[in-house]
N, C-alpha and C positions, 0 to 999 in steps of 0.2 A: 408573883402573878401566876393564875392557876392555867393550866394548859386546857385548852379546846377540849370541850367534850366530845366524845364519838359523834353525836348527833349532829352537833354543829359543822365538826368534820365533814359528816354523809352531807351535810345541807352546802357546804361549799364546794363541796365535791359537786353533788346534783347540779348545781349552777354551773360551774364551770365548764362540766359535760353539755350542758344546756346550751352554753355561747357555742361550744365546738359543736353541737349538732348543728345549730343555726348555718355556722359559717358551713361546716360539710355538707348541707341541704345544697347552700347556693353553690360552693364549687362541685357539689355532683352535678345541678341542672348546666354547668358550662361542660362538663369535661364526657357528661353522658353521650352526648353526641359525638366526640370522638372517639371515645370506648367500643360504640357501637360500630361507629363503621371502620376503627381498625378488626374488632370482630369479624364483621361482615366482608371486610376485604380478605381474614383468612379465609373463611366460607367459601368465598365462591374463586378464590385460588385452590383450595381444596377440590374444588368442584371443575372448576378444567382441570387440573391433574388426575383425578378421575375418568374425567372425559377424554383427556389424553391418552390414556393407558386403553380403553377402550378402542381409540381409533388405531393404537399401533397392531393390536391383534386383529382390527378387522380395516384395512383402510378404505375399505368401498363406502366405509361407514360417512366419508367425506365428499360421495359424488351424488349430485343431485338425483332423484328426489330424498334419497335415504336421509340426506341429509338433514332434508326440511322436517321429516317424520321427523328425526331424532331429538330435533332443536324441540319441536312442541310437545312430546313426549315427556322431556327432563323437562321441560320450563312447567307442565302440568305438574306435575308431581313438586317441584321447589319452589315454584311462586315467581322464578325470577325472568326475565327476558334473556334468552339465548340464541345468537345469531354464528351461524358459520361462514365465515370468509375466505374466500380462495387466494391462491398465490397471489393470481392478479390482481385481487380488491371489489374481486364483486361478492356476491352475496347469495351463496348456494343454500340456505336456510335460515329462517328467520323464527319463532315462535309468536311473532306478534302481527305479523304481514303475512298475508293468505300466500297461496303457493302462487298462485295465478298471477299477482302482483309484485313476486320479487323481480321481474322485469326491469319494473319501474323504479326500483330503487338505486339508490346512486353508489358511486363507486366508493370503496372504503376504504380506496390506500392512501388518505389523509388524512382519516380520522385521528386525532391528537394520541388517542391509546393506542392506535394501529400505529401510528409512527414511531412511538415508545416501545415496543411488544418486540415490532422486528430490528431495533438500537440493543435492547436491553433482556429479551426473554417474556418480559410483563408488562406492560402499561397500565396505569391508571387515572384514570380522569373523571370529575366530578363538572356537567357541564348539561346544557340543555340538548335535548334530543328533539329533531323537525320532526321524527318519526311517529315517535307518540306521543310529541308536542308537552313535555313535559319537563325536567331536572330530574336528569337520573346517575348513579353513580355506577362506573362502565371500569370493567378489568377486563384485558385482553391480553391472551399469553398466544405466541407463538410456536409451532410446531418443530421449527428448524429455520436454518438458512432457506430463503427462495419457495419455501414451504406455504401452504394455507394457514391460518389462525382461527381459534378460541374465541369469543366476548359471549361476556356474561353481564345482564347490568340488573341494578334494582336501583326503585324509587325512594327520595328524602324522606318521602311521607311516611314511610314506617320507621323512617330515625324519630320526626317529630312526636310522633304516637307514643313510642320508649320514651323517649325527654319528659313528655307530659305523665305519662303513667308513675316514671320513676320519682318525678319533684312529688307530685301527689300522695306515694306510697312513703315517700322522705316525710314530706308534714306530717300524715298523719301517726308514721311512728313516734316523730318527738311529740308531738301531743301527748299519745300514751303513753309516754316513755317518762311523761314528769308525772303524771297523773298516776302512775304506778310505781315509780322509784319514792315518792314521798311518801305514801306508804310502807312501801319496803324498805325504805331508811327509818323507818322507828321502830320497825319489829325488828330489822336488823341489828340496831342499835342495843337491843335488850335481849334477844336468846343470842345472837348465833356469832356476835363479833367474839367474844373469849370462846367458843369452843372452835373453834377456826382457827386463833393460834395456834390450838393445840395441834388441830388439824397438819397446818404447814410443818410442823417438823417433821410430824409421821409418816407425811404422805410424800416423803424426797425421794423414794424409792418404791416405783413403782413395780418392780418385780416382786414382790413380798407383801403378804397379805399384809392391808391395815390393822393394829391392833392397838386402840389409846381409848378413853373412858370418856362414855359417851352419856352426854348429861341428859336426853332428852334420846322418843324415837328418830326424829328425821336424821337426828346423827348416826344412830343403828345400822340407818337403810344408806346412810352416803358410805360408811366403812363395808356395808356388804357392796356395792354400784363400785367402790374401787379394787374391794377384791378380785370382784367379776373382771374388773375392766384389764387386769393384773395377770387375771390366767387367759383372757381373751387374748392380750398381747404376745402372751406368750405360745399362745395355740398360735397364732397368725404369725409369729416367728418362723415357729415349725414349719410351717405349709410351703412360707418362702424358700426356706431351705431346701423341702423335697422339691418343687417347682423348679428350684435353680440345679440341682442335680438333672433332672428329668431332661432339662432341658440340656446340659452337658453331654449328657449321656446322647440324647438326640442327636447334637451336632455331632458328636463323636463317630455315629455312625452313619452319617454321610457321606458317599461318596466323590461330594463335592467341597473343595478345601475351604474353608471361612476362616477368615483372621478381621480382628476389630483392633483399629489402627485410631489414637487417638490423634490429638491436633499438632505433636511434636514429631510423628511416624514413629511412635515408640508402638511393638506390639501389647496390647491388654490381653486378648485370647485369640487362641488359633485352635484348631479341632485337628484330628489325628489324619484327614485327609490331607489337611495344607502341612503337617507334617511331611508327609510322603511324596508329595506333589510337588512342594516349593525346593528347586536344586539351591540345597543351603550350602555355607560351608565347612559347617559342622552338626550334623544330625544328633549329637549325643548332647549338646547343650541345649536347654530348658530356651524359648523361645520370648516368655512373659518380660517387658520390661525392657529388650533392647529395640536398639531403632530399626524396621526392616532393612535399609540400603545396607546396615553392615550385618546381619546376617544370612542374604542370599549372593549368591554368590555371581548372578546373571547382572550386569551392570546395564544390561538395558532397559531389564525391569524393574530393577532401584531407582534410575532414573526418572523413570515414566512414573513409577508412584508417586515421588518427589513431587514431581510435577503438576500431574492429575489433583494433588491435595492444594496445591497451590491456586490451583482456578477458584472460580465462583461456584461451579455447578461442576465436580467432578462427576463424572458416571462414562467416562471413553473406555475402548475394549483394545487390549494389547494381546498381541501375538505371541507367543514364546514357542521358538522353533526349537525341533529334536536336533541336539546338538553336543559336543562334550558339554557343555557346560549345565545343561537337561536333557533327563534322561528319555525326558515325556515330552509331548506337544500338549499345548495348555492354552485357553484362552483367560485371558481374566478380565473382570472388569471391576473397578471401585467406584461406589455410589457413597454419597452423604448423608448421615443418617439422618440428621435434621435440616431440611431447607431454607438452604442459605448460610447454614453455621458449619462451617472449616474443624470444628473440635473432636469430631470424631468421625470415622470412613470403615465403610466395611467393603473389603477385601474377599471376592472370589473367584477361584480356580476350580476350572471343567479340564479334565484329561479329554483331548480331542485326536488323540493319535493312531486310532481305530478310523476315526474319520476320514484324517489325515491321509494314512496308507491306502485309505480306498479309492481316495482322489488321485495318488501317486498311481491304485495299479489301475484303474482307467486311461490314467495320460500314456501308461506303459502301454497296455493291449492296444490304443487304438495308434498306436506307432507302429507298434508290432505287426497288426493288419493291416496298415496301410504298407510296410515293408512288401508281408508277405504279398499281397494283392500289385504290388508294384512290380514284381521279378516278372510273373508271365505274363501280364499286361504289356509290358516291355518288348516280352520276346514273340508276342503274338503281333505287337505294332511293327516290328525291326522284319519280321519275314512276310510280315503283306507289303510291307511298304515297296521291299525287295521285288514280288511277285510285282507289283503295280511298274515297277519300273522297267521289267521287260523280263525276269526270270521266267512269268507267268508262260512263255514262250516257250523255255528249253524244258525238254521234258527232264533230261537228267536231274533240272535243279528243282523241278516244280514238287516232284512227288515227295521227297523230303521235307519239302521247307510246310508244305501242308501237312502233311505227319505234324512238322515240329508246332504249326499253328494247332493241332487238333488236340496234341497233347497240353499244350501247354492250355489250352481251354476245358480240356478235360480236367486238369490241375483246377483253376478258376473255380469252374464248377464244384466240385469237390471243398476246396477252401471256403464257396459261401456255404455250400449246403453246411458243411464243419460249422461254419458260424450262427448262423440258422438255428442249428441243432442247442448249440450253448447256450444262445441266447432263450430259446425256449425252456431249457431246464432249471435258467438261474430265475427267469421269472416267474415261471409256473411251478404249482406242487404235482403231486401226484393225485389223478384226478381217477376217473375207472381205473382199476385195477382187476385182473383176470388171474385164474390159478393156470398157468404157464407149463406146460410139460419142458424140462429144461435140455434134457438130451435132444430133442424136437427140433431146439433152437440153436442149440450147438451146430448141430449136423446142418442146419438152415445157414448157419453162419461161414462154415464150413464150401459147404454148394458155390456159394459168391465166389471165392478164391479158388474154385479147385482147379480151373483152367490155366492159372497164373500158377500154383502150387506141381500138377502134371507137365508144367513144362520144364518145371525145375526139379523132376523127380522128385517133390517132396512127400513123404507119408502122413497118414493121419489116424489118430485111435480116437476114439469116441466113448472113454470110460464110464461116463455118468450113468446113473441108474435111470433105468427106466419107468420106475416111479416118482423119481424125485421132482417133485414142480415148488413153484416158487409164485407167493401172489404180488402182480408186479402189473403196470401198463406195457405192452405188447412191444410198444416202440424202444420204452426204454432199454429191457433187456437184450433187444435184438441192436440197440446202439452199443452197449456194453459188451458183450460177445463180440460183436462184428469188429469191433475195432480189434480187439485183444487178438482173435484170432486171426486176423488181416494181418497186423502187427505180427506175429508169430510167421506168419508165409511170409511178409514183404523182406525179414531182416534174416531167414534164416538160410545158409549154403544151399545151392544145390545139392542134390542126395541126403538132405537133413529131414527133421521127425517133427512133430504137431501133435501134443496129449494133451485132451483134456478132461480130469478124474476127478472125483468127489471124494471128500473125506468125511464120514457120518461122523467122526468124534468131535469132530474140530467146527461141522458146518462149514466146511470149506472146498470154494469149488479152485481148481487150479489151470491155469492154463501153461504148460510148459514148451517151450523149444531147445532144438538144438542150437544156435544161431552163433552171431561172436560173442553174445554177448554185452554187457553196458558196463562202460567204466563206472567203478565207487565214487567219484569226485561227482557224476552226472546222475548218480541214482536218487536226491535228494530233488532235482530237478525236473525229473523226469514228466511230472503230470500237471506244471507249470504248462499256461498257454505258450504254445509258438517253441515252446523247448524243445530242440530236433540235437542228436548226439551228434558230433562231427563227421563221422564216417556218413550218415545221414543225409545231413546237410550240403556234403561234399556232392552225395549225388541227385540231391535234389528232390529228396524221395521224401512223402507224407507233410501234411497239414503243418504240424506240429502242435492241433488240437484233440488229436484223438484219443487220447490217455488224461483229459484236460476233462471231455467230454465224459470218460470211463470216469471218472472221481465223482465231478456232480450229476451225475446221475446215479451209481450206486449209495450216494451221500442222502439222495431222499428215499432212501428204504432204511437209512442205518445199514447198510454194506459197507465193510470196512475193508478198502482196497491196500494191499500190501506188493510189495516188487521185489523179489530174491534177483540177483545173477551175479557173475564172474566171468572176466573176458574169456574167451575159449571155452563157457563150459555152458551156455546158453543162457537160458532167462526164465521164472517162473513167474506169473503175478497170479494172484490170490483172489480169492473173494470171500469174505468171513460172513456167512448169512445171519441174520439175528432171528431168535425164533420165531416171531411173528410171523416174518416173511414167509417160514413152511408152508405148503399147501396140504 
């Protein structure tokens, strides 16, 4: 018995295809209309996640009217109906319901997808709408707990439209599709079925040009079409490769740590931040490959990874406080990289410990001021109170305890202006600026204390040149001087000295005393707010912002302030001018 001829073959073949187009026409026309609206339902999940992300950067984007603009803005542009819902369930924008009329519309925290959205994240329901009196298919996602929501819906009728276009474009292919294969099954049959065998061995390996004997031209042109296709592959190899470096190298230099955490918590990649970032517990071992919990060494944050991978919807932000165990303060947060699927999470870390310390030295300063502001408020309430009770009467006791009220107001005064003064340096820059005769302002700084200096026999030399000026705003150098040389009269003995000389080499101006001097342990401390040295503090003397205020204010010219001394041998502080500043 002789075997099937090729034709016969293509002929049984062609039918056989034939029943299976048939049947695949009719199971497209059932299955088209769920294809389409699980499409459709990524669509417009896509499309409030979008619109999600838009409200967390702007959230006013959610209070009426904006909101109504917004709903018919996107629903112009997409075609579909978008309504916004507030916590409560009414209905702050509509794109299908005029503004004037969302009054009238009913409350929506029963709508079947609203009750699903805030159970589960999303709701979905395919159901008739009194709204616009139609069958519409309705997704609503959720903002958060207690939160407003999302709905987005579109109508059947553009399923039915797909259904019918797609059955139609179905027929008419199998029609052509026999009307053209029975053709193509005799020509087939007679040039190209033997040089096609040939074809298949050769063509196993696509890296390497085709090279087999080729009976006719269209064979020519299909061995040149898979040559091409051969180095195209392999260009397109290429490209991937540099793209994947390019993109290594990117992460690499990031400042922010990234690691890709598959669905086991085994690390895939990490970049050279989360190297650095992540408190491991061993830095010299290769990262690829193990499970994060055993190679960081922070058990609270192996935990919380664990766990966060574990949810439906990872994406929470964990803390990681400065501690033995980290060197840094870190936020991190893990996000899913596909929605809804657990298989892989990306991992990152932000160094926030600049943040961090600035939060710490706020909580610090305003303790500090509220200390300092407490001591003579104290003692100004403790001697009126006194006075009120009958001191006010005896002269012996009166004149004192008013002295001590006036000083210690005097104090007050003093501590806000100090604060005043800082607070305006750290928030403002330097704004006019004047060329300053600098000896001027010495000697000006000088004048202020010479009464309190004359009484304590103190002397004073006024080295600086009489050319030397410095371009500066008026206020600040006279807060800079004034302090330093105050500071110089307030801390220095009776019968002691006050210099202060210019160095043309150096750019350096100096302010020198004879005084006790400051302990080495205190000299690192020194231009810290509220830091007063013991001896100081003992007698209740200065701010303890005025060397605070000397820093940031020669800090916006680039003056680089410096403090030499030695108990018993006085004190020097410095001032490194940068050339600009010359006049």
């Amino acid at each position: 018995m002789s075997r099937p001829s090729l034709l016969s073959r293509l002929f049984l073949l062609l039918g056989i295809v034939g029943v299976g187009c048939l049947l695949l026409a009719a199971h497209l026309y059932r299955t088209t209309g769920r294809i389409l609206i699980e499409g459709l339902h990524k669509e417009l999940v896509g499309d409030l996640v979008w619109i999600e992300h838009q409200i967390e950067a702007d959230p006013g984007l959610m209070i009426f009217p904006r909101s109504d603009s917004l709903a018919k803005a996107i629903a112009s542009a997409k075609g579909y109906r978008l309504t916004f819902i507030g916590a409560d369930g009414v209905v702050v924008g509509d794109s299908h319901v005029p503004r004037d009329s969302l009054g009238a519309v009913d409350n929506h925290s029963w709508r079947p997808e609203v009750v699903e959205a805030r159970r589960s994240g999303t709701g979905t329901v395919l159901r008739y709408s009194a709204t616009v009196g139609q069958k519409m298919f309705y997704v609503a996602r959720s903002l958060g707990p207690r939160a407003p929501l999302l709905r987005i819906a579109a109508g059947p009728a553009t399923l039915d439209r797909f259904r019918n276009v797609a059955l139609s474009t179905s027929l008419l292919a199998l029609l052509l599709f026999f009307a053209a294969a029975g053709l193509l099954t005799l020509w087939i049959s007679r040039r190209i079925s033997q040089p096609l065998l040939r074809l298949r061995g050769a063509a196993r390996d696509v890296s390497r040009p085709l090279r087999w004997d080729a009976p006719f031209r269209e064979a020519e042109i299909l061995n040149e079409a898979f040559s091409d296709y051969a180095e195209a592959v392999q260009s397109l190899a290429a490209e991937l490769r540099q793209e994947r470096d390019r993109l290594l190298a990117l992460l690499n230099r990031l400042e922010e740590g990234v690691l890709l955490l598959d669905g086991e918590g085994r690390i895939r990649a990490a970049n050279a931040a989360a190297r650095a970032l992540l408190p491991l517990r061993d830095r010299t071992e290769p990262l690829e490959g193990k499970r994060f919990a055993e190679v960081v060494r922070h058990e609270g944050l192996g935990a919380w990874v664990a766990q966060e991978r574990s949810a439906d919807a990872p994406g929470g932000v964990y803390q990681v406080e400065k501690s033995a165990e980290s060197p840094v303060d870190l936020m991190c947060r893990l996000r899913a990289l596909r929605s809804g699927v657990a298989d892989e999470a990306l991992l990152t870390l932000v160094d926030v410990t600049a943040l961090r310390n600035l939060d710490r030295a706020k909580t610090d300063f305003v303790a500090n001021a509220s200390h300092e502001l407490k001591t003579p408020l104290s003692s100004i309430l403790g001697y009126s109170e006194t006075l009120l009770e009958g001191a006010l009467e005896n002269p012996a006791a009166r004149g004192p305890f008013l002295r001590k009220i006036h000083a210690n107001a005097q104090r007050l005064q003093g501590l806000v202006q100090d604060l005043l003064n800082l607070s305006q340096l750290e928030s403002q820059g330097p704004s006019r600026t004047e060329v300053l005769p600098v000896r001027d302002v010495v000697q000006a700084a000088w004048n202020q204390h010479r009464a309190e200096a004359e009484r304590n026999g103190i002397r004073f030399e006024n080295r600086v040149p009489q050319d030397l000026a410095w371009k500066m705003q008026p206020r600040d150098l006279d807060l800079i001087l004034g302090n330093l040389v105050g500071n110089a009269v307030k801390y220095n003995p009776p019968g002691g000295k006050v210099r202060v000389e210019w160095d043309a080499a150096s750019r350096t101006l100096g302010v020198r005393d004879t005084g006790h001097g400051i302990p080495a342990e205190s000299l690192p401390h020194i231009f810290e707010r509220f830091y007063r040295g013991d001896a100081a503090r003992a007698r209740g003397e200065g701010t303890g912002l005025g060397l605070a205020i000397v820093k940031h204010a020669a800090q916006r010219y680039g003056i680089q302030v410096a403090a030499e001394s030695a108990l018993g041998e006085g004190s020097v502080f410095s001032l490194e001018a940068p050339a600009e500043l010359m006049g």
